[in-house]
Backbone bond lengths (Angstrom), bond angles and torsions (degrees), N, CA, C in turn:
res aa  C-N    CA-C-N  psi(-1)  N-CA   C-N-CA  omega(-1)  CA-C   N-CA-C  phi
1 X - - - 1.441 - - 1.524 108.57 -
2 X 1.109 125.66 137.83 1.944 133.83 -160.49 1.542 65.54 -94.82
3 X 1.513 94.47 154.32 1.677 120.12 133.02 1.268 134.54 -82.13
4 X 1.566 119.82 132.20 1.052 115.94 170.52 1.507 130.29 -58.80
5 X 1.042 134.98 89.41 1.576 121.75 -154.30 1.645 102.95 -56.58
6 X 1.934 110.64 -56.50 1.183 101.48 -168.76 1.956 116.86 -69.92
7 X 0.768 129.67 -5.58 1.108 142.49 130.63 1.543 128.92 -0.13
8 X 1.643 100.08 -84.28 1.247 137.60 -179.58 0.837 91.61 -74.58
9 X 1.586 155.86 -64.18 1.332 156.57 -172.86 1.708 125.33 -63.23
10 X 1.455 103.89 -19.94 1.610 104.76 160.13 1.279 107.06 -85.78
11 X 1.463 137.55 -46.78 1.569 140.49 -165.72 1.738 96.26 -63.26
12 X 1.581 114.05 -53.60 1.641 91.58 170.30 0.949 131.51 -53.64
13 X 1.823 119.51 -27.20 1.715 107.69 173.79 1.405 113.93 -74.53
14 X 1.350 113.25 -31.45 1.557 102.51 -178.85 1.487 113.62 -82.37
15 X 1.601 125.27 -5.58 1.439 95.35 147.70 1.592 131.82 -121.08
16 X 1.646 85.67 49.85 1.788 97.86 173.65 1.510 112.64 -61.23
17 X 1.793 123.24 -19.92 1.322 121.32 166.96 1.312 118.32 -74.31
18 X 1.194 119.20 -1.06 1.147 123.00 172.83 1.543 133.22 -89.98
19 X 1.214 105.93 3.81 1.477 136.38 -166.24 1.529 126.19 65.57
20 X 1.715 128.80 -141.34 1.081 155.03 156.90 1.739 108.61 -29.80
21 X 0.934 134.41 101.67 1.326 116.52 137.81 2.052 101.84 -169.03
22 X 1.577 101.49 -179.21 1.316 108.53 -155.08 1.525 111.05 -119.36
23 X 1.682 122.70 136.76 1.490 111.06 162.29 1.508 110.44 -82.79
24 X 1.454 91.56 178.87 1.555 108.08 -175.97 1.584 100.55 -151.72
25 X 1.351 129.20 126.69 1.674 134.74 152.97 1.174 115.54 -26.22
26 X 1.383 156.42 100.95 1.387 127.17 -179.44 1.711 102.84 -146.96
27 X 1.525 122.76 137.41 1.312 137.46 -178.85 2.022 102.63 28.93
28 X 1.198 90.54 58.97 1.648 97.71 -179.17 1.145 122.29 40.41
29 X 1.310 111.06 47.98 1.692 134.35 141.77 1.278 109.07 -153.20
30 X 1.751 103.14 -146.55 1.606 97.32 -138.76 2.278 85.87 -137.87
31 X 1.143 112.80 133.53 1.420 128.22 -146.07 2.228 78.19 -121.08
32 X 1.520 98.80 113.15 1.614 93.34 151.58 0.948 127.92 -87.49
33 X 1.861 151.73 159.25 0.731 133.14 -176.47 1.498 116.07 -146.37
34 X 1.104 151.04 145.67 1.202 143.36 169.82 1.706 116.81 -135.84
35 X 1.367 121.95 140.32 1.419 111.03 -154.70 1.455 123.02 31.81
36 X 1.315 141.48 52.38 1.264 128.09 -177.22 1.279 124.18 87.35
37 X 1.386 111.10 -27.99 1.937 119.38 -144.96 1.918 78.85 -120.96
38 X 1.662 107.15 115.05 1.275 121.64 157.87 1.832 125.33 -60.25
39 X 1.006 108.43 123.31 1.806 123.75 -166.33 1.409 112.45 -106.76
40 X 1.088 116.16 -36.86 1.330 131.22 -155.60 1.741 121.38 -140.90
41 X 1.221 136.19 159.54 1.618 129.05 -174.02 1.832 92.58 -145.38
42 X 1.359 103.72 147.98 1.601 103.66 148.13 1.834 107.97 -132.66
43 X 1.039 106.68 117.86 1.551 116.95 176.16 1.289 106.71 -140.96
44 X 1.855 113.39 140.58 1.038 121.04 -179.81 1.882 105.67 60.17
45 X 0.866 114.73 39.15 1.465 105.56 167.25 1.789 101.86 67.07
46 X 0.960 118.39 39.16 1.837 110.14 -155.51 1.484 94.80 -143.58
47 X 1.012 130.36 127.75 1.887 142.81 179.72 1.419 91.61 -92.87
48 X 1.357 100.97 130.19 1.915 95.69 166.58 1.876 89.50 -132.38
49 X 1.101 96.98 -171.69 1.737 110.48 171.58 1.608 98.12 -168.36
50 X 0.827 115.43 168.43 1.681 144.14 -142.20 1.769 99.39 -90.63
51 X 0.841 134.94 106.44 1.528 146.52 -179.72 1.464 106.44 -93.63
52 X 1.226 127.01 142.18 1.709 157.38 155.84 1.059 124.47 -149.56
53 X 0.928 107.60 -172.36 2.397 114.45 -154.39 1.520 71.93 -68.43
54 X 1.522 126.30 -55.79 1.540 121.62 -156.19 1.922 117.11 -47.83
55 X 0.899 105.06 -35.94 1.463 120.87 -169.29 1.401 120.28 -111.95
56 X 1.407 108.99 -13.66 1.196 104.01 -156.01 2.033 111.13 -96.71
57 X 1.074 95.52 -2.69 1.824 96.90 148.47 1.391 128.15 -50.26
58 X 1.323 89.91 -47.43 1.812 119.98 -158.68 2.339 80.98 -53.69
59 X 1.180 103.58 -73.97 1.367 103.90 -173.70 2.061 122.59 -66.66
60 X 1.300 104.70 -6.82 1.300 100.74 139.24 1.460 150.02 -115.63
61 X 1.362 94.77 16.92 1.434 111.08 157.56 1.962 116.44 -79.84
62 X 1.442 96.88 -17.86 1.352 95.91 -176.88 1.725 114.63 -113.26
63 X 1.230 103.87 34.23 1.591 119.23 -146.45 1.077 151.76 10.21
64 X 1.390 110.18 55.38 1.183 142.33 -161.14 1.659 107.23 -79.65
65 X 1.328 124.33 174.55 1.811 118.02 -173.71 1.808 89.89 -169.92
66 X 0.858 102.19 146.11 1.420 125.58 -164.10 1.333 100.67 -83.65
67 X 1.746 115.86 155.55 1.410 122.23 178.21 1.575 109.31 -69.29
68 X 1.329 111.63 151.27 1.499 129.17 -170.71 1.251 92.08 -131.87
69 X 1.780 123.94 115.09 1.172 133.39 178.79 1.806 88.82 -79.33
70 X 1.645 117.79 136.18 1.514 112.56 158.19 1.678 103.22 -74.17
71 X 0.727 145.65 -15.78 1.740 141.75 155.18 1.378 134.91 -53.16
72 X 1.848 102.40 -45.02 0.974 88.38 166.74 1.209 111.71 -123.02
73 X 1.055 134.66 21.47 1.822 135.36 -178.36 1.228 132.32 61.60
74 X 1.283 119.29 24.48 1.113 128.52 -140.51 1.774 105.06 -147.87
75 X 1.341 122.56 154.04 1.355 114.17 -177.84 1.559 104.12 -98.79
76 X 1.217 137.34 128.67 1.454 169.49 145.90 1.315 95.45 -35.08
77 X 1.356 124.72 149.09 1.103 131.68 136.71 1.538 154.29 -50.39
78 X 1.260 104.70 1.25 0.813 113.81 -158.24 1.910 110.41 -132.30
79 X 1.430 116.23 119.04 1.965 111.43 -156.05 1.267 89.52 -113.90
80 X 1.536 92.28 177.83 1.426 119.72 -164.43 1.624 88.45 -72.93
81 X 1.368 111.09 158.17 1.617 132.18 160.08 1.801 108.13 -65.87
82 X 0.908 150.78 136.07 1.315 132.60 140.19 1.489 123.41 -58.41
83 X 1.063 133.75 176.13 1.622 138.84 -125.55 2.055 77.55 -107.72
84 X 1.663 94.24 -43.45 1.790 89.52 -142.20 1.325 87.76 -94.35
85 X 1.515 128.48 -6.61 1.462 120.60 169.25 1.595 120.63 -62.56
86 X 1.661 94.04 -46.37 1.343 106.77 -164.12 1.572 103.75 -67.01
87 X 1.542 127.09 -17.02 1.004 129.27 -179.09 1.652 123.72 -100.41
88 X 1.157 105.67 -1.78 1.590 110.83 176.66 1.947 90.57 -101.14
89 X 1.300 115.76 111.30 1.448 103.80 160.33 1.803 147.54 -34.75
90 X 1.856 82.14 -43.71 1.763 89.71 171.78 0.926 155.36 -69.23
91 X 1.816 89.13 -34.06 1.806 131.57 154.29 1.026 120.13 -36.90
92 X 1.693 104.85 -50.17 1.327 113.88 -160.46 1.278 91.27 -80.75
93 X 1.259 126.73 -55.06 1.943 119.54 -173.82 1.353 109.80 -50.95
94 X 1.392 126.42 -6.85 1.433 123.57 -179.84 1.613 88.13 -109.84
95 X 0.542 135.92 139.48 1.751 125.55 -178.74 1.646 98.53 115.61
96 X 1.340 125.08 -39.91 1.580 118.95 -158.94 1.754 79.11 -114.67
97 X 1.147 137.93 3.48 1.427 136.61 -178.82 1.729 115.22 -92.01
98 X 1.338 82.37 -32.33 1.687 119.33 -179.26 1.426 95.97 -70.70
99 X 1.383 108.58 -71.62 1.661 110.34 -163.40 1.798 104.77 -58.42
100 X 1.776 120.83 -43.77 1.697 115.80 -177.98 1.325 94.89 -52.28
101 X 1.645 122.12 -26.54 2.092 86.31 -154.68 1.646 96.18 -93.68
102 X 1.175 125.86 -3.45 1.438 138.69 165.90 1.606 100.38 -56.58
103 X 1.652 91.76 -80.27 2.102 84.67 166.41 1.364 130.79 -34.20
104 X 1.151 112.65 -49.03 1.570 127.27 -167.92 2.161 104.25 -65.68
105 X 1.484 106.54 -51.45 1.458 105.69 151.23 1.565 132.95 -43.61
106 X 1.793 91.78 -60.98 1.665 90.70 177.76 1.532 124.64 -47.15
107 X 1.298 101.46 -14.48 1.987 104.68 -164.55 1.598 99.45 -100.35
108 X 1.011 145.48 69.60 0.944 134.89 -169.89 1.574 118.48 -104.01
């Protein structure tokens, strides 16, 4: 699966409020990362960020549904962005703040 560059290149501007952190190539998409600990995914043209009990209202209040690997059948941690999040900058830095401290738990 190609990457969308421009794609990838709007989701980094909209979370330039979000500060510091790094992509990575990964299983034909694109892996966010901050300190080490992955937050975020782009596959299939699709923004996800990192879901737990903590956050994870936030994306079914907006009816959102979690990634389903076809491999493993199973839902991922990790959900779709909503449309109007990904487009308000601040949201989104509160939203991708949500998903690191999810990471920052998961690594324990």
């Amino acid at each position: 699966m190609a990457i969308n560059q421009s794609y990838l290149d709007y989701i980094t501007d909209q979370l330039s409020v979000f500060g510091n952190f790094e992509t990575k190539k990964m299983f034909g998409g694109i892996g966010f990362f901050r300190e080490g600990k992955m937050f975020a995914m782009i596959g299939g043209d699709t923004f996800r960020l990192k879901v737990d009990d903590d956050n994870k209202q936030d994306y079914i209040d907006n009816g959102m549904k979690p990634y389903v690997s076809k491999g493993k059948k199973k839902g991922m941690p990790y959900w779709e962005v909503p449309t109007s999040v990904i487009e308000d900058k601040k949201a989104l830095s509160e939203w991708a703040s949500k998903s690191y401290a999810a990471a920052v738990k998961a690594k324990k």
